[in-house]
C-alpha positions as CSV (number, residue, x, y, z in Angstrom):
1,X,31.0,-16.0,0.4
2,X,31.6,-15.6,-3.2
3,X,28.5,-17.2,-4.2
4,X,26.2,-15.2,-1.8
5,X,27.7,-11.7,-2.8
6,X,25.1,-11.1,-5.6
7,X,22.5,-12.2,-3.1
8,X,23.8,-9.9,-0.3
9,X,24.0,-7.1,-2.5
10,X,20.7,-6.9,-3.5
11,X,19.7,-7.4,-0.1
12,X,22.1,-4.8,0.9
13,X,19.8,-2.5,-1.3
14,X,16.2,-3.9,0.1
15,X,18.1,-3.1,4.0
16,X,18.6,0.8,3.0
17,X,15.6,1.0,1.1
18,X,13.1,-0.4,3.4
19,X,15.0,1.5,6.4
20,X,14.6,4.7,4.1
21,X,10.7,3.7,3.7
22,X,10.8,3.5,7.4
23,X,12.0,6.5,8.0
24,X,9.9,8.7,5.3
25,X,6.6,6.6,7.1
26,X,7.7,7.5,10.2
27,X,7.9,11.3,9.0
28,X,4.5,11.0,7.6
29,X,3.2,9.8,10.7
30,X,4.5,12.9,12.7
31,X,3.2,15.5,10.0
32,X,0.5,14.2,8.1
33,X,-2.4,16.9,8.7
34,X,-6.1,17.0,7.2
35,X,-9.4,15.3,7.3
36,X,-8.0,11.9,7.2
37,X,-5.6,12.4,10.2
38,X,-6.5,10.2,12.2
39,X,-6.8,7.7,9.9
40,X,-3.3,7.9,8.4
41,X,-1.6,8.5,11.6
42,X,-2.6,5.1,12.7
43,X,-1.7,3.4,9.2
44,X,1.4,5.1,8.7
45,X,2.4,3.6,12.6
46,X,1.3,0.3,11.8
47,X,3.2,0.4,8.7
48,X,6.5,2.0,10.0
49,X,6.9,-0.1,13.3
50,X,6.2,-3.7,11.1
51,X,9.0,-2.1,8.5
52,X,10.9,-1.5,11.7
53,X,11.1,-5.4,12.3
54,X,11.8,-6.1,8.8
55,X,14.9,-4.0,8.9
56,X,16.0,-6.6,11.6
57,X,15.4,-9.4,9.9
58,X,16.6,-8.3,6.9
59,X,20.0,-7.4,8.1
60,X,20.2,-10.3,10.7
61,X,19.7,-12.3,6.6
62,X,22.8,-10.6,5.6
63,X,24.9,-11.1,8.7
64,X,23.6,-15.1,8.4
65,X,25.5,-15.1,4.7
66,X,28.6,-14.1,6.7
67,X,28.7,-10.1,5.2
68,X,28.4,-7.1,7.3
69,X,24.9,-5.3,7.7
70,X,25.2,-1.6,6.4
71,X,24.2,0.4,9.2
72,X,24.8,4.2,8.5
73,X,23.0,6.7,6.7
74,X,25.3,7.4,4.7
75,X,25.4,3.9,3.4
76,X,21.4,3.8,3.4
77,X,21.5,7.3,1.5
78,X,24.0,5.3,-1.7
79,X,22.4,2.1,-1.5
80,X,18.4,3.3,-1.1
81,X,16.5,3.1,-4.4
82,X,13.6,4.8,-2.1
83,X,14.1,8.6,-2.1
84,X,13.7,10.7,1.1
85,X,11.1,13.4,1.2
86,X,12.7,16.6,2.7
87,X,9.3,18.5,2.9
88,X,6.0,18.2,4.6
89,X,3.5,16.9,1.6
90,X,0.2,17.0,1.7
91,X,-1.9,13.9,3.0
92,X,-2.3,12.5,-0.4
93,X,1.0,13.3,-1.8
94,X,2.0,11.2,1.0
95,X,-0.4,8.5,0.1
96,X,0.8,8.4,-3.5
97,X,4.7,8.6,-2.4
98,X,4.5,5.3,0.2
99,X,2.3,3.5,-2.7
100,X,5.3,4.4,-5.5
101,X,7.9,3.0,-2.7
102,X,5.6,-0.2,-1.7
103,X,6.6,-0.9,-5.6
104,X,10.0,0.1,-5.6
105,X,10.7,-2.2,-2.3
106,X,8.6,-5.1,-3.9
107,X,10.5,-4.9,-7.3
108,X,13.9,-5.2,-5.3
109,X,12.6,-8.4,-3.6
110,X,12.1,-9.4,-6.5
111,X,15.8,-9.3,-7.9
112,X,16.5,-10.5,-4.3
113,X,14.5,-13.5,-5.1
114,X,16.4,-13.7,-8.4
115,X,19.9,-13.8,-6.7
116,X,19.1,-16.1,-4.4
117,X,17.3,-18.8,-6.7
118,X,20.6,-18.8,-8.8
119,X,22.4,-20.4,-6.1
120,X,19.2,-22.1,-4.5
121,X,19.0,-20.1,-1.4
122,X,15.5,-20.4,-0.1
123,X,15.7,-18.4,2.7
124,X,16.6,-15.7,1.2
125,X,14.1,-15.7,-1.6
126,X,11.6,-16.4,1.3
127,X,12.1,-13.5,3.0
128,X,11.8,-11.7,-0.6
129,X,8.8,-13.2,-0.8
130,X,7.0,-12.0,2.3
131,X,8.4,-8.4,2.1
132,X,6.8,-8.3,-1.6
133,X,3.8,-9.5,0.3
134,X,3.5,-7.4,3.0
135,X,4.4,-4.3,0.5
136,X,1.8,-5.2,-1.8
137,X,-1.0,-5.0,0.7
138,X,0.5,-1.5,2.0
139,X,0.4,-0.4,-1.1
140,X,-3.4,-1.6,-2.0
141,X,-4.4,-0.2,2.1
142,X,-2.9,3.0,1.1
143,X,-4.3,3.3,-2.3
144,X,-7.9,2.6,-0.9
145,X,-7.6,6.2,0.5
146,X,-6.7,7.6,-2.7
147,X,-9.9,6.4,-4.6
């Protein structure tokens, strides 16, 4: 266990961040209002239910290198380098929020992928990999509305 703590701590960090993303994409969804309603409604869904799955996966990851999942928001709230959003922004201000955290989430994969490479733990740095993926494109599908 001693060799996968620096590994399950940063994925400790990408689990509450990515659940906090959920969350705050989630929220959007419910109150985003405006001309683009529609629009963002159905992108912020998509978005929040595949985060929803990642959440999963990236606890079941952490639970595979024999530590415990956090689970609480109260642990999410310490460990989350993505910040909740405790008003109603506008539709772009949402936008521009979920890009910022797309690049947040895809920088901690990255030290994820960092841990795990140190003690050659591929499937660990895989899943890194395909979270930085899928946040990239989230990001570049919500900047296209900002253009």
């Amino acid at each position: 266990m001693k060799q996968t703590s620096a590994v399950v701590e940063k994925l400790n960090v990408l689990l509450a961040s990515s659940y906090t993303l959920y969350l705050k994409t989630h929220n959007f969804h419910w109150n985003v209002t405006g001309p683009m309603f529609t629009t963002l409604h159905t992108l912020f869904e998509t978005q929040y239910n595949e985060l929803a799955l990642a959440v999963d996966e990236i606890a079941e990851r952490i639970r595979t290198l024999g530590a415990p999942a956090p689970g609480t928001y109260k642990a999410f709230a310490s460990l989350s380098l993505v910040k909740e959003e405790e008003g109603v922004p506008k539709a772009m201000d949402m936008i521009s929020q979920l890009v910022a955290d797309s690049a947040v989430i895809s920088e901690i994969a990255k030290e994820v992928i960092a841990a795990a490479e140190d003690i050659n733990d591929q499937a660990s740095a895989d899943l890194a990999t395909r979270r930085i993926d899928v946040h990239q494109k989230n990001a570049w599908m919500l900047r296209s509305h900002l253009e």
